[in-house]
C-alpha positions in Angstrom: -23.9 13.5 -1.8 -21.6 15.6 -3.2 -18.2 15.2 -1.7 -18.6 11.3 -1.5 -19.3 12.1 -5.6 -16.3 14.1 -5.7 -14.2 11.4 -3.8 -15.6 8.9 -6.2 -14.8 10.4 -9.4 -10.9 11.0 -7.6 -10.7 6.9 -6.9 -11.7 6.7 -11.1 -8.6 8.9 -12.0 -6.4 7.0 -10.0 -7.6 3.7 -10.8 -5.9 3.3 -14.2 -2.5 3.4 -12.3 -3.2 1.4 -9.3 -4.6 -1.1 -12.0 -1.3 -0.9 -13.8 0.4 -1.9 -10.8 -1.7 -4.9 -10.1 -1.4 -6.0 -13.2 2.6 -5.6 -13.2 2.3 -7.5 -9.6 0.2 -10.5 -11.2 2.5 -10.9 -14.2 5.9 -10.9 -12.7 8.6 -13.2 -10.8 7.0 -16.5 -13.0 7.7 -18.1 -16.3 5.8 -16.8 -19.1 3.4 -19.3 -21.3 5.9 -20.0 -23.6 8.0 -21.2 -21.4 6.4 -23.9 -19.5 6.4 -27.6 -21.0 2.8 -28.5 -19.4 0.6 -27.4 -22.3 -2.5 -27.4 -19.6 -0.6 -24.7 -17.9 -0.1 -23.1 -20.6 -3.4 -22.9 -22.4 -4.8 -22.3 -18.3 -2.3 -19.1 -18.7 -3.7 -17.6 -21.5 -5.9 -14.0 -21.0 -9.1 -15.2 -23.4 -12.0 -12.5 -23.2 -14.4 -12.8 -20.7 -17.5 -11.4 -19.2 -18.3 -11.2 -15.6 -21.5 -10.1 -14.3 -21.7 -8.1 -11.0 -25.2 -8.6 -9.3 -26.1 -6.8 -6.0 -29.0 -5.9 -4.2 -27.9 -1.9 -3.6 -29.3 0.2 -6.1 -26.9 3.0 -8.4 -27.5 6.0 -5.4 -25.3 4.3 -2.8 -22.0 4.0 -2.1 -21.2 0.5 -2.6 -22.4 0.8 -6.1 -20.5 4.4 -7.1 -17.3 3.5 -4.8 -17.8 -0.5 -5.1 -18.8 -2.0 -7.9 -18.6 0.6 -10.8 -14.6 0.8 -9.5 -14.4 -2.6 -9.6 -15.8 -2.2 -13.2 -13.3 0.4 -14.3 -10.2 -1.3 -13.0 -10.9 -4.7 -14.1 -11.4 -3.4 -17.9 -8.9 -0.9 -17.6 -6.3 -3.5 -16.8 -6.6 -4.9 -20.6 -6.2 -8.5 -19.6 -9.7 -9.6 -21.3 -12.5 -8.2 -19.0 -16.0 -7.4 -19.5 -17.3 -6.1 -16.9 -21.5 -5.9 -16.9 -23.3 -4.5 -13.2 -26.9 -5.3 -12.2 -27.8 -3.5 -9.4 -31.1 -2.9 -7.5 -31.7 -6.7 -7.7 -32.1 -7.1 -11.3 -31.1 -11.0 -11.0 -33.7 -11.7 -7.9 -33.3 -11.2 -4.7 -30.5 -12.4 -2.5 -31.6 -16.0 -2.0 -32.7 -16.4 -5.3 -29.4 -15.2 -7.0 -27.1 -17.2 -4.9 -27.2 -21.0 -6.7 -27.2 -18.7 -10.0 -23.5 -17.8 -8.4 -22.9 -21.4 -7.7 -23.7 -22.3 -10.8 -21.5 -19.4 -12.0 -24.2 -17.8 -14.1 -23.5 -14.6 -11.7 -20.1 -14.2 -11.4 -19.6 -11.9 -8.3 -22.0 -11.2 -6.0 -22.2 -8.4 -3.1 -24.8 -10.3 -0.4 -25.0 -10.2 3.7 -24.8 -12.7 5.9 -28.1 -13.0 6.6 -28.9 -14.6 3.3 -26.0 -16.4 3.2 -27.2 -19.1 6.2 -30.0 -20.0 4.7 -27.6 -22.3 2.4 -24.7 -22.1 4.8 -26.2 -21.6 8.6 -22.8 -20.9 10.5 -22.2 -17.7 8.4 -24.7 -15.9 10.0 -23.5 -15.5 12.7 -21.5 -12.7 11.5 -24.9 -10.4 11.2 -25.8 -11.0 14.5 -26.2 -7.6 16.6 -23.3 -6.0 18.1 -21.3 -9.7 17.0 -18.4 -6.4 16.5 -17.7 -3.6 17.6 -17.2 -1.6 15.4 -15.7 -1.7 11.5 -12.1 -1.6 12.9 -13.0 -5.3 14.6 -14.9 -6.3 12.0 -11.9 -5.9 9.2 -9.5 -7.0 11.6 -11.5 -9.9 12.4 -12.1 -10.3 8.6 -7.5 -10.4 7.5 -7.4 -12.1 10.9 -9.6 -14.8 11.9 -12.2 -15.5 9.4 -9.9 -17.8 7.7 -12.0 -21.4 8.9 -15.5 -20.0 8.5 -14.7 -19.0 5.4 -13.8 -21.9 4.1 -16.0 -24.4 5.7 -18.5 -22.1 3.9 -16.3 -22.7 0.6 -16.5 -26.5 1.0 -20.1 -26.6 2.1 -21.2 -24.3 -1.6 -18.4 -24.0 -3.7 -18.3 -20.6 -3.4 -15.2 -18.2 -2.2 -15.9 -15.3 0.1 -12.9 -13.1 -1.3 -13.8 -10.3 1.1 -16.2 -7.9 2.6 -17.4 -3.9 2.1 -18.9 -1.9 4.8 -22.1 -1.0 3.6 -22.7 1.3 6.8 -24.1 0.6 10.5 -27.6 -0.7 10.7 -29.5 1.7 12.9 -33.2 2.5 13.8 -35.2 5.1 12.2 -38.7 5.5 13.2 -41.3 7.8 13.2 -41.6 10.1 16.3 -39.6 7.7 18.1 -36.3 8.0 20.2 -34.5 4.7 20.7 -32.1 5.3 23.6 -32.1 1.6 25.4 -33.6 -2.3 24.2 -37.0 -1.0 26.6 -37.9 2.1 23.8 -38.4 -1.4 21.5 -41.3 -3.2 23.2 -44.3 -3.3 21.2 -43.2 -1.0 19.0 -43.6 -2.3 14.9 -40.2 -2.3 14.0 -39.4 -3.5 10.0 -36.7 -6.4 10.0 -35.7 -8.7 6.6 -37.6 -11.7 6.7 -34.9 -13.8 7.5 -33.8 -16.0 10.9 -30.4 -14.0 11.7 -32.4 -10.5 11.2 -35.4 -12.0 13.1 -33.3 -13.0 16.1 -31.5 -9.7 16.2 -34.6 -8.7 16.7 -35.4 -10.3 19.8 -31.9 -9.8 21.2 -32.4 -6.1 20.7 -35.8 -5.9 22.6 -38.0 -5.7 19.5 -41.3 -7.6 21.0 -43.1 -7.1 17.4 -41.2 -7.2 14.5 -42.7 -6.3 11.2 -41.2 -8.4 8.5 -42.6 -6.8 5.1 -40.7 -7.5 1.9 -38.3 -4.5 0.9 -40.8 -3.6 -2.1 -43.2 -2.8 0.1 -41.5 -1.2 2.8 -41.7 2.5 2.0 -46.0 1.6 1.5 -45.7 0.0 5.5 -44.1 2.8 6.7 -46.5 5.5 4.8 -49.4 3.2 6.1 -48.1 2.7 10.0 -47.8 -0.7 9.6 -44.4 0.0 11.0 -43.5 2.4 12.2 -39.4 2.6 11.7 -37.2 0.1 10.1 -33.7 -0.7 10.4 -30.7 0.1 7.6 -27.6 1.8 7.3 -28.4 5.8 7.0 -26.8 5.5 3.7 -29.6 2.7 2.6 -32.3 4.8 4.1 -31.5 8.0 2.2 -31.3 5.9 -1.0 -35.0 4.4 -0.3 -36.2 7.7 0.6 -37.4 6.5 3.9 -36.3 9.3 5.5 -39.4 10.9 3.2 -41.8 9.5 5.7 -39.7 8.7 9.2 -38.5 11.6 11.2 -35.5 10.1 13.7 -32.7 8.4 13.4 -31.1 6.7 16.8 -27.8 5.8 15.9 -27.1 2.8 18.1 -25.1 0.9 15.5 -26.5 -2.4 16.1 -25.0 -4.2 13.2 -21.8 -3.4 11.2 -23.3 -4.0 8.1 -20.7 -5.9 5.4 -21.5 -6.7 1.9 -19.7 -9.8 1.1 -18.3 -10.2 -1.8 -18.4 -13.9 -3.9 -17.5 -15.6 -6.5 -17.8 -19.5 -7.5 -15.3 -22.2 -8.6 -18.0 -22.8 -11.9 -16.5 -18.7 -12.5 -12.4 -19.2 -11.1 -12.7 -22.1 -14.0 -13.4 -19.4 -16.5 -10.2 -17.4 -16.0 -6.4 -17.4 -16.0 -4.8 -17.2 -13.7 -3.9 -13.9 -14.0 -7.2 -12.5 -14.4 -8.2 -14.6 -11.1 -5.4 -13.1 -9.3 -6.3 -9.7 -10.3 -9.8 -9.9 -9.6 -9.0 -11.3 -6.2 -6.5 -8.2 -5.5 -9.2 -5.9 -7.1 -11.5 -6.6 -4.6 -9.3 -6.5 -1.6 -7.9 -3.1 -2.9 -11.3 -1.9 -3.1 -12.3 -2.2 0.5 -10.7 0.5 2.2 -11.6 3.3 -0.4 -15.3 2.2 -0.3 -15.6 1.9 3.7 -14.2 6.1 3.4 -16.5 7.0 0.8 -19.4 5.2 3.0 -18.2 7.2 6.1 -18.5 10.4 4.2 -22.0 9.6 2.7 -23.2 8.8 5.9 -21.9 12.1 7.7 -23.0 14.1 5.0 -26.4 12.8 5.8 -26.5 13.2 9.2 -25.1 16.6 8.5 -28.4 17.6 6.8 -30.6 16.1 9.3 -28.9 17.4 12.2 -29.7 20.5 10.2 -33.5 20.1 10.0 -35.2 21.4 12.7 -38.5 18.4 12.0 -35.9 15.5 12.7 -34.4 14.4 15.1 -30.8 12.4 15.3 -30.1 10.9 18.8 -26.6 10.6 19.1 -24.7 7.3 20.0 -23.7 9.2 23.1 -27.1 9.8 24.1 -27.9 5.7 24.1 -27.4 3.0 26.2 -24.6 1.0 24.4 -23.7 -1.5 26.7 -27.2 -2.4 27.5 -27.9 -3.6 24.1 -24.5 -5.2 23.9 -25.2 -7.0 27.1 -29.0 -8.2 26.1 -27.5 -9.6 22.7 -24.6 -11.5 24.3 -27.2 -13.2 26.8 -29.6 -13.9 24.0 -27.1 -15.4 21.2 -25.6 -17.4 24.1 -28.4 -19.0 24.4 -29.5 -18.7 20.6 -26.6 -20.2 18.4 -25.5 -23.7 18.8 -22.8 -26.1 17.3 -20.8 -24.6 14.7 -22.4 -21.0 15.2 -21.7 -20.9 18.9 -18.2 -21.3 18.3 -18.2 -19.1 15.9 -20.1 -16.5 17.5 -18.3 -16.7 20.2 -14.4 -16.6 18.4 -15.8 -13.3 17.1 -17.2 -12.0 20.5 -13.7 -13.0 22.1 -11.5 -11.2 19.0 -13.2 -8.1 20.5 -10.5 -8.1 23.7 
C-alpha cells in the first residue's frame, strides 16, 4: 500500500535521531565503566558486538514487518552501540510453537508471537486472545501500560521469558465467500478456518462457529480455493498479504479479536548484553508501538478503500452488525470456559473495560 510505504520510509528518516536520543537517555545520569570499583559491573557495562535474531511468523508485505521489525532493525544498528540486527520473517525458524523454547533457550533472540501460542507453554496468557476480551486497541494498550503487570510476569517466572510489549497487528475479522456475517446465528454450520489451537478454537464456539475448519496456514489458501472452508478469520492486513482476498469475496468487519503481536525476549538473550544495549532494546520496542499501530490503521483503510471500490465484493460495515450480541455470547461462554488463573484474568481484563 502506498501511503502506509510512504509513512514507513518517513519513520526510517527520523529514526536515526530518535535513536540518538535513546541512546543519550540510556547513557546518562550514571557513572561511566571506568569509574565503578566492581570489575563485574564493569566488564557487564561494556557495549561488545552482538547479534540478535528477529523471528516472526508475518511475512515482508505486512505492516508489522515494514513498520515493526525492519525499524526495529534500523534503530538498533543505527544507535552504534554493537548491534547486529538479522530478521526472519514468514516463519523461517518454524512455526510459533516450535520457535518458542528456541527463544528460551535464547537461540532466537526476539520474537513477535500471539497469545494463542503462547498458552500452550503458559495457559493463563491466552486469555488475552479470547474474542472481544477488549474493546478495542485503545483498551487493549491501556490495559497493556496499566494492568498487565502480574500476568506478565507470572508468565516470566513460569518460561524465563520477558513480554517487553505488544504491536497491533490489526482486528481479526471474517472473510468468506458469498457470505455476510452480521450476528453469531450467520456462523452455524458454516466452515469457518480457525488456527489449530485451544484459545482460537474456543473463540470459535463463543462466536457461534458450529464447524470450525482448522487447516494449517500452508494450506489455507488451497481450503479456501477447494470449499473446504469457506471464509477464515485474520486481520484485513494478513488477508491481503495471503491473497485470500484472491478467492473470498466479503469482509464483515465485526472486530472479534484485537490482534497483538507480542514481542519477547529471554533471560539466556538479556545475559548477552549490557546494560545499555538491554535498555535500549527495551525502549526500542516500546517506542515502536505507536508508529506501527498508525501505519496498520492506514494499511487496513487503504484496503478496505479498494474493496469498498469493487463492485464483486462486498464489505459489511461494523455498523451494519450486531456488536453487542457477539460480545454478550463471548462473555457467557468464557465465563463458563476459563478457570483458575485465566478466569481471573479474563475477567480483570473484561472489568478494565468500564
Amino acid at each position: 500500500m502506498s501511503t502506509a510505504r510512504s509513512r514507513r520510509r518517513g519513520l526510517v528518516a527520523a529514526s536515526v535521531l530518535a535513536t540518538a536520543t535513546l541512546v543519550a537517555a540510556c547513557s546518562g545520569g550514571g557513572a561511566g565503566p571506568e569509574e565503578t570499583s566492581d570489575e563485574g559491573d564493569a566488564a557487564g557495562s561494556e557495549n561488545n558486538p552482538v547479534t540478535l535474531s528477529v523471528a516472526t511468523s508475518q511475512n515482508e508485505q505486512t505492516p508489522n514487518y515494514y513498520c515493526g521489525v525492519e525499524l526495529l532493525k534500523e534503530r538498533l544498528e543505527t544507535a552504534d552501540v554493537g548491534f547486529t540486527i538479522e530478521l526472519y520473517p514468514s516463519s523461517q525458524l518454524g512455526p510459533d510453537a516450535d520457535r518458542f523454547p528456541q527463544v528460551q533457550a535464547g537461540d532466537i533472540d526476539i520474537d513477535l508471537q500471539g497469545a494463542s501460542a503462547l498458552s500452550s507453554t503458559f495457559e493463563p496468557i491466552g486469555v488475552v486472545d479470547a474474542s472481544y476480551a477488549f474493546n478495542d486497541v485503545e483498551h487493549a494498550f491501556q490495559w497493556i501500560d496499566e494492568s498487565s503487570e502480574g500476568l506478565f510476569t507470572n508468565f516470566h517466572e513460569a518460561t524465563g521469558v520477558t513480554i517487553v510489549d505488544g504491536w497491533f497487528f490489526g482486528s481479526r475479522t471474517f472473510s468468506t465467500a458469498d457470505i455476510e456475517v452480521t450476528s453469531p446465528d450467520d456462523l452455524a454450520g458454516v466452515p469457518i478456518r480457525f488456527p489449530n489451537s485451544p484459545q482460537f478454537l474456543a473463540n470459535a464456539e463463543a462466536l457461534g462457529v458450529t464447524n470450525p475448519v482448522s487447516v494449517a496456514v500452508e494450506e489455507l489458501y488451497t481450503a479456501l480455493q477447494q470449499g473446504i472452508a469457506v471464509g477464515q478469520e485474520n486481520p484485513i492486513v494478513a488477508t491481503q498479504s495471503s491473497s485470500y482476498f484472491e478467492v473470498l469475496n466479503t469482509a464483515s468487519l465485526n472486530n472479534h479479536q484485537v490482534g497483538i503481536h507480542w514481542i519477547l525476549v529471554s533471560d539466556a538473550t538479556y545475559e548477552k548484553l549490557s546494560e545499555e544495549q538491554a535498555a535500549l532494546l527495551d525502549e526500542t520496542i516500546r517506542e515502536i508501538r505507536p508508529e506501527n499501530r498508525t501505519c496498520v490503521e492506514e494499511a487496513t483503510e487503504e484496503i478496505l478503500d479498494e474493496l469498498r471500490s469493487d463492485p464483486a465484493f462486498t464489505v459489511v460495515e461494523t455498523e451494519d452488525i450486531d456488536i453487542d450480541a457477539f460480545i454478550s455470547q463471548s462473555e457467557e461462554f468464557f465465563e463458563s470456559y476459563f478457570t483458575g488463573e485465566s478466569l481471573e484474568a479474563y475477567q480483570a481484563i473484561r472489568e478494565s473495560a468500564g
